[in-house]
C-alpha positions, 0 to 999 in steps of 0.5 A, spaced: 454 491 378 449 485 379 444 486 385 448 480 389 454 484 389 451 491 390 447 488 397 454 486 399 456 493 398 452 495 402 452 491 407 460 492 408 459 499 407 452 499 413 457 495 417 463 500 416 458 506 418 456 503 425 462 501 428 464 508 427 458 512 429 461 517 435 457 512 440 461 506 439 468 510 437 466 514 444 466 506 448 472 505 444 475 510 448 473 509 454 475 502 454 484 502 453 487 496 453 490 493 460 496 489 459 500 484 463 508 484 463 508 480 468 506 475 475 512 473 478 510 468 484 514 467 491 513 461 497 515 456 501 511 451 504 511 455 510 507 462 510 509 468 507 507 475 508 508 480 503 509 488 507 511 493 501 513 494 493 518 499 490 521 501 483 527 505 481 528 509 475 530 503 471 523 499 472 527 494 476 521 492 482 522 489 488 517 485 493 519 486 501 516 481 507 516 476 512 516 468 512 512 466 518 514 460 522 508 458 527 512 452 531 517 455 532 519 457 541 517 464 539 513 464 532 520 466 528 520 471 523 524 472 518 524 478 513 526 478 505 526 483 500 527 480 493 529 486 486 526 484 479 528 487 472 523 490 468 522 484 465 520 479 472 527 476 472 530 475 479 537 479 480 537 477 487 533 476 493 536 477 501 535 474 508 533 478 515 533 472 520 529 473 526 527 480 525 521 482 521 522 487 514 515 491 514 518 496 509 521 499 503 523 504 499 528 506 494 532 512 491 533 515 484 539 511 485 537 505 485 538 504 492 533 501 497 531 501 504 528 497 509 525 498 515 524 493 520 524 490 527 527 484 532 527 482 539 534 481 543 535 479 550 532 475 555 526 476 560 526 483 565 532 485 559 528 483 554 528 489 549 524 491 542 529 494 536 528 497 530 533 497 524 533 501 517 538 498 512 541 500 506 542 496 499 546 498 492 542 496 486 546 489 486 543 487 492 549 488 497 549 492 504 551 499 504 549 501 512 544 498 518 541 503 523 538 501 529 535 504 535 531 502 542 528 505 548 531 504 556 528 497 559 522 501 563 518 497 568 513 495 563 514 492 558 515 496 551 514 494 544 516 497 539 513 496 532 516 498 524 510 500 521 512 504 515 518 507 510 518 513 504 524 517 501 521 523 500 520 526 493 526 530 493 530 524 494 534 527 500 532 523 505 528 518 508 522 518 513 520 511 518 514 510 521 514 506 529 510 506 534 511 505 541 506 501 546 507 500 553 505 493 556 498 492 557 499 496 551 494 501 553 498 506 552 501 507 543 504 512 541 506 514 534 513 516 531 516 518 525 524 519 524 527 522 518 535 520 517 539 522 510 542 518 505 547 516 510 543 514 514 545 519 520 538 522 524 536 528 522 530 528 527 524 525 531 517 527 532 512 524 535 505 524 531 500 521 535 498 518 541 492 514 543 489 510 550 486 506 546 490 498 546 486 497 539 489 500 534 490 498 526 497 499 523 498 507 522 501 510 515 505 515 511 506 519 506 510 525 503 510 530 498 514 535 495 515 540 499 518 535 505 511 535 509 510 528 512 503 526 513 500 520 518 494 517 519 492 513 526 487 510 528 484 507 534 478 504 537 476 504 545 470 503 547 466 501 541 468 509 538 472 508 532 477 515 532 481 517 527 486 522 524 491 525 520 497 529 521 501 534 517 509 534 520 513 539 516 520 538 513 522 539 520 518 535 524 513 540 528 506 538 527 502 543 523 496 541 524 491 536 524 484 533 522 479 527 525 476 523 519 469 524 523 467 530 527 466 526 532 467 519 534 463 514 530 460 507 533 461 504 525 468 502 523 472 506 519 480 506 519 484 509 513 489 503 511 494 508 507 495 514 504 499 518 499 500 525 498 501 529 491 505 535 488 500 541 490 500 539 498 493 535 497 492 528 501 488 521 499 486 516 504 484 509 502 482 504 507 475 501 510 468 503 513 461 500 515 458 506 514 455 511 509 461 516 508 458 517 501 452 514 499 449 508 503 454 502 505 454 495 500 455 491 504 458 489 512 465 492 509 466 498 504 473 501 501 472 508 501 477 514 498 478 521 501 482 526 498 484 532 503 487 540 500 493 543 503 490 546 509 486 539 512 479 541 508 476 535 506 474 536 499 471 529 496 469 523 499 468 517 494 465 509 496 464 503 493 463 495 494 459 490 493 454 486 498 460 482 500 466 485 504 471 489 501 478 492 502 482 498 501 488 496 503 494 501 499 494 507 495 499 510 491 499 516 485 502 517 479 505 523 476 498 526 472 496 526 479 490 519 478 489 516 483 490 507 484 487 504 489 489 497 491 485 492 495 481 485 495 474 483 495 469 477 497 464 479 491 465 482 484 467 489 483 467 488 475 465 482 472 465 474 476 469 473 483 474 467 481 474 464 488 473 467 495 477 473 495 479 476 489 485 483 489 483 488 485 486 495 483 482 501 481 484 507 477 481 514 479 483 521 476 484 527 482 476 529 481 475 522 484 472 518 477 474 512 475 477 510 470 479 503 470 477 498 475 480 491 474 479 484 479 484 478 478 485 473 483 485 465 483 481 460 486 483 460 492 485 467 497 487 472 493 488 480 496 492 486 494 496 490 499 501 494 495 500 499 488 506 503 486 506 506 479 514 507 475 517 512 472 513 510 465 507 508 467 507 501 470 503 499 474 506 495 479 502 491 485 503 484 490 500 481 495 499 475 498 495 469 494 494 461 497 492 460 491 496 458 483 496 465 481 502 467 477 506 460 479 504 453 483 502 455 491 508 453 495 504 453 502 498 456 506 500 463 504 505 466 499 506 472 495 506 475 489 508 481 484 504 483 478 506 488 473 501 492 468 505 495 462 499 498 460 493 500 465 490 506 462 
């Protein structure tokens, strides 16, 4: 063998040593693919809003939200809820005219269910409804619930914050809150029907004299606990706390996220519930809850053992304003935590805010951090994760992300087949 052959042999065989040293096969272990199956695009040339995202156990996922209509007379609402199959091909799309749809949830049927409001009537008999509704799997009615409070002297609001099945899938948990006019009064409730649709209770979860309150959240866990987190400002002090309620209704305890008011802002924009009992909040803080603040707003992740004891506390965010708007757990119990962000969490923001998820296991380590977006205004407000692994997340986008922009403020979903 000549010495020209034997210097490329030995190049070959240099090369072939360094891409398998135990540094680089460990790098490539860290660093698993992420794919996309795919975005699917939703809008008019009026302003959508997107309040949730489910799955069922076929990998169909569904987007449910509001069309907004400033110049109408009352700033007319109409709610939507839109089902797509595993590969992101529509198979249909309802309507709710005049009524908001602010929640969804699905059984292991394929049923879903969606939570809403709407106003009847006319000034002093003017009242606020809720409604649950039910759908099969190809889109048609099962059942509509709906409920209000007697016209008091004042007038009362009433609002649909949030839905669950719980994780048996024997029933169904909403989320309302009730604020008497001037609205200084709010207080927070929670029903739970069956499948039918029929009331097996309701309870009340919190009560503030704050009028300023950011959109309380819930969760379920296995054993049919339900858990709430409220949030409420008065007078420069920021308050918030969490709830237990057991399968019955009957509050079992509950825990302020400070030990005392905090003059910094701070309030929890979702939650989930895992297996064991233990609780995760995600949401947004101007504080040092974990290290010093990177900026005006951080997004902060807090997990909470079956008893209400804070166990760990993780933050993070860039020098800009950052988000933590939706969190949801998957069944080996890692954690994803979905947002928007003005700055870059990992690699070049695209453009105003981008959205973001984030993978974390249950000691709080990331994982995977991945930041996506347009041009334009991008934020993520949803995250789910299916029955196989998908990771599924919407928001809202006023840019081309995932299909031409249609008006000021449409909605999107994307599916990762792979996030890992």
């Amino acid at each position: 063998m000549n010495n020209y052959k034997l210097y490329k042999l030995y190049g070959f065989l240099c090369a072939a040593f360094l891409a398998f040293t135990p540094a680089n096969a460990a790098r490539a272990a860290d660093t698993p693919p992420v794919t996309i199956g795919y975005t699917q695009h939703y809008g008019s040339p009026l302003d959508e809003q997107l309040t949730g995202i489910a799955h069922d156990p076929l990998g169909n996922a569904f987007m449910v939200g509001n069309r907004l209509d400033p110049s109408a007379s009352t700033y007319g609402i109409d709610g939507f809820v839109r089902k797509y199959d595993a590969f992101g091909a529509l198979l249909w799309h309802r309507g709710k005219a005049s009524a908001s749809a602010n929640g969804i949830a699905t059984d292991k049927n394929g049923n879903s269910y969606i939570v809403g409001a709407y106003t009847a009537g006319a000034w002093p008999n003017q009242r606020d409804y809720i409604y649950l509704q039910s759908f099969n799997a190809t889109g048609s009615p099962l059942w509509t619930k709906k409920f209000t409070i007697p016209v008091a002297s004042d007038r009362t609001l009433l609002t649909a914050n949030a839905i669950a099945t719980t994780q048996d899938n024997n029933s169904i948990v909403i989320l309302f809150e009730k604020a008497y006019y001037p609205y200084q009064n709010r207080q927070v409730f929670i029903r739970k029907y069956n499948l039918s649709g029929e009331l097996l209770w309701e309870s009340q979860a919190s009560s503030t004299s704050s009028p300023y309150a950011a959109r309380p959240s819930l969760a379920t866990d296995a054993d049919g606990n339900s858990y709430v987190a409220a949030n409420s400002v008065a007078f420069q002090q920021w308050n918030t706390s969490l709830t237990r309620l057991d399968a019955q209704g009957t509050a079992t305890w509950t825990v302020p996220f400070f030990p005392t008011s905090s003059t910094k802002l701070t309030y929890v924009h979702a939650l989930a519930a895992d297996s064991a009992g233990n609780v995760y909040l995600t949401g947004i803080t101007r504080g040092n809850l974990a290290g010093d603040n990177k900026g005006s707003d951080d997004v902060f992740l807090r997990k909470y053992g079956p008893d209400g004891t804070a166990l760990w506390t993780s933050q993070f965010g860039t020098d800009s304003s950052d988000y933590g708007n939706a969190l949801t757990l998957d069944s080996a119990g890692n954690i994803y935590v979905a947002g928007s962000s003005m700055g870059s969490l990992n690699g070049t923001n695209r453009g105003s805010y981008d959205a973001f998820v984030r993978k974390y296991n249950a000691s709080g380590k990331l994982v995977r951090s991945q930041q996506f977006g347009s041009s334009d205004f991008d934020i993520a407000n949803a995250v789910r994760v299916g029955d196989d692994g998908a990771v599924y997340v919407g928001g809202n986008t006023n840019g081309n992300f995932g299909g031409t922009a249609k008006g000021k403020l449409d909605v999107y979903l994307r599916k990762y087949e792979l996030f890992r």
